[in-house]
Z-matrix of the N, CA and C atoms (Angstrom, degrees):
N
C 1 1.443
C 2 1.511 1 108.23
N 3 1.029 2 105.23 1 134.59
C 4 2.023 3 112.18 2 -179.18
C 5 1.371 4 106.77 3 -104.68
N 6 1.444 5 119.89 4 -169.88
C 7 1.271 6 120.93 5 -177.61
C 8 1.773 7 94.30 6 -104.19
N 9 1.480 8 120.50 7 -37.33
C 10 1.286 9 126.76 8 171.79
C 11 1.725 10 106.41 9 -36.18
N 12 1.343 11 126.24 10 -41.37
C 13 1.657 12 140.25 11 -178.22
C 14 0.973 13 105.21 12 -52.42
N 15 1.927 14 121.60 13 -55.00
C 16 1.012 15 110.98 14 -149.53
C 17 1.884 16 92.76 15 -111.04
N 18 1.351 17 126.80 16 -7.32
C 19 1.097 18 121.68 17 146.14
C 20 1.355 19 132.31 18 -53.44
N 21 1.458 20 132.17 19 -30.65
C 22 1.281 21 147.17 20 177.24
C 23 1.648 22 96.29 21 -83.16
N 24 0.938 23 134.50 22 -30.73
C 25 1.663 24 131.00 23 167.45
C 26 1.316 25 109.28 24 -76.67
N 27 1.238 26 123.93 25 -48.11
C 28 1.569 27 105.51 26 162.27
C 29 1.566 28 128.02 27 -70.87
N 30 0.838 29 136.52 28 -4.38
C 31 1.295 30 154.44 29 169.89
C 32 1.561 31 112.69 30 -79.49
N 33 1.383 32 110.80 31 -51.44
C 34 1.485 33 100.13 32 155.98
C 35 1.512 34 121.47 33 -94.38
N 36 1.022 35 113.73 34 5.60
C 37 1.733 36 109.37 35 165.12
C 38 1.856 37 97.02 36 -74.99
N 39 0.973 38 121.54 37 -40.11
C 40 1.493 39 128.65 38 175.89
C 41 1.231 40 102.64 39 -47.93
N 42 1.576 41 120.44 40 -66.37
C 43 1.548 42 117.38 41 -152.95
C 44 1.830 43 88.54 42 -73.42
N 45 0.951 44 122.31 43 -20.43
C 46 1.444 45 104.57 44 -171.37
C 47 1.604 46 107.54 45 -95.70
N 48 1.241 47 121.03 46 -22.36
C 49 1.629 48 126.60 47 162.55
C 50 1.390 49 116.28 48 -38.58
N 51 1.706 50 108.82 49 -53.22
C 52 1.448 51 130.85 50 -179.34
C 53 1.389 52 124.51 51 -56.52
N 54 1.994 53 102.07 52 -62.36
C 55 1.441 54 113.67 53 160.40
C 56 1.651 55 107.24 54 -31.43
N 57 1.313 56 104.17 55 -60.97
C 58 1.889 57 91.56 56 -156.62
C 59 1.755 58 94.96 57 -75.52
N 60 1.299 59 130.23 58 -31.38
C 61 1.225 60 111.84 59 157.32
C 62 1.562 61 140.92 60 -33.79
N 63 1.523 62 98.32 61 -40.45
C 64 1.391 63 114.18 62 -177.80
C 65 1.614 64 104.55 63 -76.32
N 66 1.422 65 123.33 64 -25.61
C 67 1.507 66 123.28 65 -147.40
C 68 1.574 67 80.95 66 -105.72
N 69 1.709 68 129.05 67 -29.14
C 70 1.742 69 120.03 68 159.70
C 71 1.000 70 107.12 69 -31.07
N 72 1.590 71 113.05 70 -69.78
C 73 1.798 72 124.54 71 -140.99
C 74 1.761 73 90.09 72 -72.91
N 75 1.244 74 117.31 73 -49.87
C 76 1.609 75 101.59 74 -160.40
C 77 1.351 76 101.82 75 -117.30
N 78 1.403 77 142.48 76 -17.70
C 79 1.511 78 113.44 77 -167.01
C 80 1.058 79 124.47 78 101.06
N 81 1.480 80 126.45 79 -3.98
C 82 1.373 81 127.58 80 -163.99
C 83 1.006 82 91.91 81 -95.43
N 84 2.213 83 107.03 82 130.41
C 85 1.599 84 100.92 83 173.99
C 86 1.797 85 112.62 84 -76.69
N 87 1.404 86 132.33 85 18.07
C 88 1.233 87 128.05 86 -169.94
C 89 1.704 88 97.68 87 -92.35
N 90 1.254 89 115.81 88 -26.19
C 91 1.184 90 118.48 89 174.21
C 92 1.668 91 124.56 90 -70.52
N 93 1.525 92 109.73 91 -48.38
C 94 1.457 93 130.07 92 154.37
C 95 1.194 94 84.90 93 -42.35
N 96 1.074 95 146.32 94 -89.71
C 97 2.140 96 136.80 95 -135.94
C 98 1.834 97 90.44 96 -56.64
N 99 1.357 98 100.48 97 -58.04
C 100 1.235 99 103.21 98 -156.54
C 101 1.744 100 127.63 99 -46.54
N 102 1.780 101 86.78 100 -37.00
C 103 1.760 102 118.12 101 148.63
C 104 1.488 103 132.09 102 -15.32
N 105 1.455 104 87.88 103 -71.22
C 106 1.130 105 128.05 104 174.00
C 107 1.527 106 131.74 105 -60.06
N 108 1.076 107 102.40 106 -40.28
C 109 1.732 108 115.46 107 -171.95
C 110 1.786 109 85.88 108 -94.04
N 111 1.492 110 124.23 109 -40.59
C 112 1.480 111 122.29 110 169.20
C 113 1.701 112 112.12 111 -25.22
N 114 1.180 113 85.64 112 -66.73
C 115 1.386 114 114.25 113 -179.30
C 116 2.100 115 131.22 114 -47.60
N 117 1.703 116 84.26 115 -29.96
C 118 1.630 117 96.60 116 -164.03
C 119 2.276 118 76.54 117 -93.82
N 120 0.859 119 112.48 118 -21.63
C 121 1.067 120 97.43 119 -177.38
C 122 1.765 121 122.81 120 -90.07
N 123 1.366 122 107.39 121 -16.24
C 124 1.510 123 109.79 122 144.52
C 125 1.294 124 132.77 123 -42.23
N 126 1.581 125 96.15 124 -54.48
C 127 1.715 126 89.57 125 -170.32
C 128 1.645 127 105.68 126 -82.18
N 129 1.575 128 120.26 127 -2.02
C 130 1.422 129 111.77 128 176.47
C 131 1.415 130 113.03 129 -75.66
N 132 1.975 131 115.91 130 -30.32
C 133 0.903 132 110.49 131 -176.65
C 134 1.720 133 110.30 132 -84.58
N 135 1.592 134 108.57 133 -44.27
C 136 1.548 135 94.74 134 162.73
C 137 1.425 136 134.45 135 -35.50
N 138 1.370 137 133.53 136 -46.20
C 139 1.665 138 132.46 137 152.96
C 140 1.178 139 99.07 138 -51.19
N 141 1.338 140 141.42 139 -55.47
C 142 1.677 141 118.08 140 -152.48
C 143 1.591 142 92.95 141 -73.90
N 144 1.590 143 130.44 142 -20.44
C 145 1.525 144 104.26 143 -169.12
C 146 1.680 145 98.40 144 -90.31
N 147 1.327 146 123.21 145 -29.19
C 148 1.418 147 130.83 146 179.19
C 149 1.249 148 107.52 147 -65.06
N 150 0.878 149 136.46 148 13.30
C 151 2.064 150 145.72 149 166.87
C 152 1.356 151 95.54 150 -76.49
N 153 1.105 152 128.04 151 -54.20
C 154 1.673 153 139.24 152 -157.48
C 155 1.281 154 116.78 153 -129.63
N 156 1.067 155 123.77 154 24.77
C 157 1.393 156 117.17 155 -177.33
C 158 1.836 157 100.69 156 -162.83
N 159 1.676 158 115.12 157 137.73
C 160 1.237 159 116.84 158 169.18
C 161 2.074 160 111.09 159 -55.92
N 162 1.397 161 87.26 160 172.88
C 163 1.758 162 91.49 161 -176.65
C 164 1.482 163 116.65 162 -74.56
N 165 1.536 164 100.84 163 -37.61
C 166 1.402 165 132.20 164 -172.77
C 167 1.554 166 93.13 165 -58.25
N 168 1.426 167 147.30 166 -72.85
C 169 1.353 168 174.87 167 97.05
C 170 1.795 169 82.00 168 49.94
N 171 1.542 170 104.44 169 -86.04
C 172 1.413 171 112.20 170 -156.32
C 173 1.272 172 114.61 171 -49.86
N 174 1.439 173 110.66 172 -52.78
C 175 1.408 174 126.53 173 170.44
C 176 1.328 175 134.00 174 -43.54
N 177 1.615 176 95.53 175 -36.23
C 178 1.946 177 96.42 176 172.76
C 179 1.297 178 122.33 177 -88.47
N 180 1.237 179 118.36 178 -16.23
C 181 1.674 180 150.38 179 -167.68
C 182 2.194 181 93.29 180 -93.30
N 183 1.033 182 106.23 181 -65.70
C 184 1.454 183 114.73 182 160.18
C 185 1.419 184 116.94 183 -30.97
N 186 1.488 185 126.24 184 -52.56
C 187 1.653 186 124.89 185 -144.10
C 188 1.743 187 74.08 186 -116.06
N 189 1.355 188 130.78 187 -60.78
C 190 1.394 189 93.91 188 166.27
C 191 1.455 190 160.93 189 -63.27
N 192 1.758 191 119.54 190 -6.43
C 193 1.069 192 140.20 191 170.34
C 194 1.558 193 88.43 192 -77.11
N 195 0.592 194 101.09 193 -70.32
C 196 2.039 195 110.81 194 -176.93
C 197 1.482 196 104.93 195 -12.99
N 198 1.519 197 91.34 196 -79.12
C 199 1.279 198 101.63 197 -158.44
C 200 1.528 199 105.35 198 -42.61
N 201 1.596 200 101.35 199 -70.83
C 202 1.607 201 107.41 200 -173.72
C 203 1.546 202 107.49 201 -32.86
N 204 1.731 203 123.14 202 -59.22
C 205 1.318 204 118.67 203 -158.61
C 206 1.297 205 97.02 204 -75.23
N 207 1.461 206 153.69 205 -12.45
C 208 1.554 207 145.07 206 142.41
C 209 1.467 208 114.29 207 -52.33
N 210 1.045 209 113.20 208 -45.07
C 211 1.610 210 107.64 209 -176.86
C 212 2.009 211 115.13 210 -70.07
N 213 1.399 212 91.88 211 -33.76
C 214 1.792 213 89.33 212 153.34
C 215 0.967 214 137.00 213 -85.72
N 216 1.227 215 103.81 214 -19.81
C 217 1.621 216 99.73 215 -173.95
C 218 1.843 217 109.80 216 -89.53
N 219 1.326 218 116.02 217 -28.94
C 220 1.234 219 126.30 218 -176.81
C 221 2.079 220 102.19 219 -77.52
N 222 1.400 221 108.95 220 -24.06
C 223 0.850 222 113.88 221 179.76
C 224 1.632 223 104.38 222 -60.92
N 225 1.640 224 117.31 223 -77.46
C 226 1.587 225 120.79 224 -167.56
C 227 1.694 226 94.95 225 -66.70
N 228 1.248 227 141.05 226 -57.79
C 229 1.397 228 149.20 227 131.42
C 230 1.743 229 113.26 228 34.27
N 231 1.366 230 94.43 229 -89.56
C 232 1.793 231 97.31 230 -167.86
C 233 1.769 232 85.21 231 -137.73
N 234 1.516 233 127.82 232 39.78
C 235 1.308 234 91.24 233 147.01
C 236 1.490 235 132.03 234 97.83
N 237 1.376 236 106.33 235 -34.72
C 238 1.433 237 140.24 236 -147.76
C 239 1.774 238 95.17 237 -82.38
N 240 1.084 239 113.56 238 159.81
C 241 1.496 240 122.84 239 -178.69
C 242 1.257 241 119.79 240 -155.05
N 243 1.398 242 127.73 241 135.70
C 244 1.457 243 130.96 242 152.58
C 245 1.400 244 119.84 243 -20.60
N 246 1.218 245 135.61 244 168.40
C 247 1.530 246 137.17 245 169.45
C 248 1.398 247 111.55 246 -124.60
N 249 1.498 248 111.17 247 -18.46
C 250 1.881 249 100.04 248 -161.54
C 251 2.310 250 85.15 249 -137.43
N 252 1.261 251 86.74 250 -169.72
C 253 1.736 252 95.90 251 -174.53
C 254 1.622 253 90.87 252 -113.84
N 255 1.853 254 130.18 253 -18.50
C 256 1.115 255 114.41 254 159.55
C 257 1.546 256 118.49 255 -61.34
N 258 1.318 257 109.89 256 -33.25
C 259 1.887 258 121.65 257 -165.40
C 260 1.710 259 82.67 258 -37.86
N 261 1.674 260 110.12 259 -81.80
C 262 1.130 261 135.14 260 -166.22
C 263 1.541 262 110.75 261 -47.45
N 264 1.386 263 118.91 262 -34.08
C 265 1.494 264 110.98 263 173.19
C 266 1.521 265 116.05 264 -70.14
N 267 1.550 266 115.55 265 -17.06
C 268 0.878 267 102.80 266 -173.83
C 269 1.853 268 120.52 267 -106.56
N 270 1.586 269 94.47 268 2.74
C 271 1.791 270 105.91 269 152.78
C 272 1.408 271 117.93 270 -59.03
N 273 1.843 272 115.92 271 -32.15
C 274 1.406 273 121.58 272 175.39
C 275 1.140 274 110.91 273 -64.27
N 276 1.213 275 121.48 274 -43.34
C 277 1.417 276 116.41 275 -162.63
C 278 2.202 277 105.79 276 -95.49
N 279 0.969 278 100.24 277 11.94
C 280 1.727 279 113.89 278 178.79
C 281 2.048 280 83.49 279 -105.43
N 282 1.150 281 132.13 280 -49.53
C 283 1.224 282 127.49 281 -148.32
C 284 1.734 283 82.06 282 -87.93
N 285 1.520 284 128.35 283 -44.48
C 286 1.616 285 109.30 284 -177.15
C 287 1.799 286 105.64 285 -83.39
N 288 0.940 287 126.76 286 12.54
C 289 1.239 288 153.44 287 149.61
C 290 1.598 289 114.69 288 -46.73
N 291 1.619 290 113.46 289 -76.45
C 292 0.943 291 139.57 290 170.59
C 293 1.641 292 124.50 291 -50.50
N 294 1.566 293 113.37 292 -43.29
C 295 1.506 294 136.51 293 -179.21
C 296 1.190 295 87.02 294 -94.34
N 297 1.181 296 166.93 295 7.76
C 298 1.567 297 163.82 296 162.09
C 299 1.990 298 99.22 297 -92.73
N 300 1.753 299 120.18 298 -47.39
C 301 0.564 300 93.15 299 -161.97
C 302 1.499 301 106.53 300 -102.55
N 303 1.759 302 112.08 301 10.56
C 304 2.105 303 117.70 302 -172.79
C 305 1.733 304 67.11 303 -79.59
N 306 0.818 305 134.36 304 -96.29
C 307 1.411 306 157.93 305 -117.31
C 308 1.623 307 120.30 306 -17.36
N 309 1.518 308 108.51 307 -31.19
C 310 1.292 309 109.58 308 -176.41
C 311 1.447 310 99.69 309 -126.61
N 312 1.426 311 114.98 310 13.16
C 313 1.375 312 116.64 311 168.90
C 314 1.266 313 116.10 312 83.92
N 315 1.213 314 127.62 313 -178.83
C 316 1.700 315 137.81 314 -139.31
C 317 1.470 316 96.59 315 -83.53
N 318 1.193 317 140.84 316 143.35
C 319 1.662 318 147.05 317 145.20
C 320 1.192 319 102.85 318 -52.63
N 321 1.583 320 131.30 319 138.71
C 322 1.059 321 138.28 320 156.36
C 323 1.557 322 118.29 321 -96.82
């Protein structure tokens, strides 16, 4: 399991975050599909990183790549913003989070 695996799962957890974002604001069912297929492609990449890697591992590496690559992408994306200077302190501590948990490499 790489970090590229579980980067490409957050990356489409993003595009599919957005879709159903987009299908909030207006209704368009092209956005719902788009959602959706976001979505079917999570759990393809979740199995491909769960081949090689514990859940515990995937999961924390997962919700922190996530987060960060949601918080940018929703940022240039839809606009969206933090509210406090903790919000943002606490992307730092999700991103040394993350380098705490690549560092010695994947759980088996």
């Amino acid at each position: 399991m790489s970090l590229l695996t579980i980067s490409l799962l957050s990356l489409v957890e993003l595009f599919g975050d957005s879709q159903f974002k987009f299908f909030a604001r207006s209704g368009e069912q092209k956005y719902l599909a788009g959602g959706l297929v976001g979505y079917v492609g999570v759990v393809y990449f979740l199995i491909k990183a769960l081949k090689s890697g514990n859940v515990m591992y995937v999961n924390g590496m997962w919700d922190g790549i996530s987060a960060l690559l949601n918080t940018i992408g929703v940022y240039f994306l839809l606009g969206e913003r933090l509210n406090t200077g903790g919000q943002y302190a606490g992307l730092v501590f999700i991103i040394g989070g993350v380098f705490l948990m690549a560092r010695d490499g994947p759980a088996y």
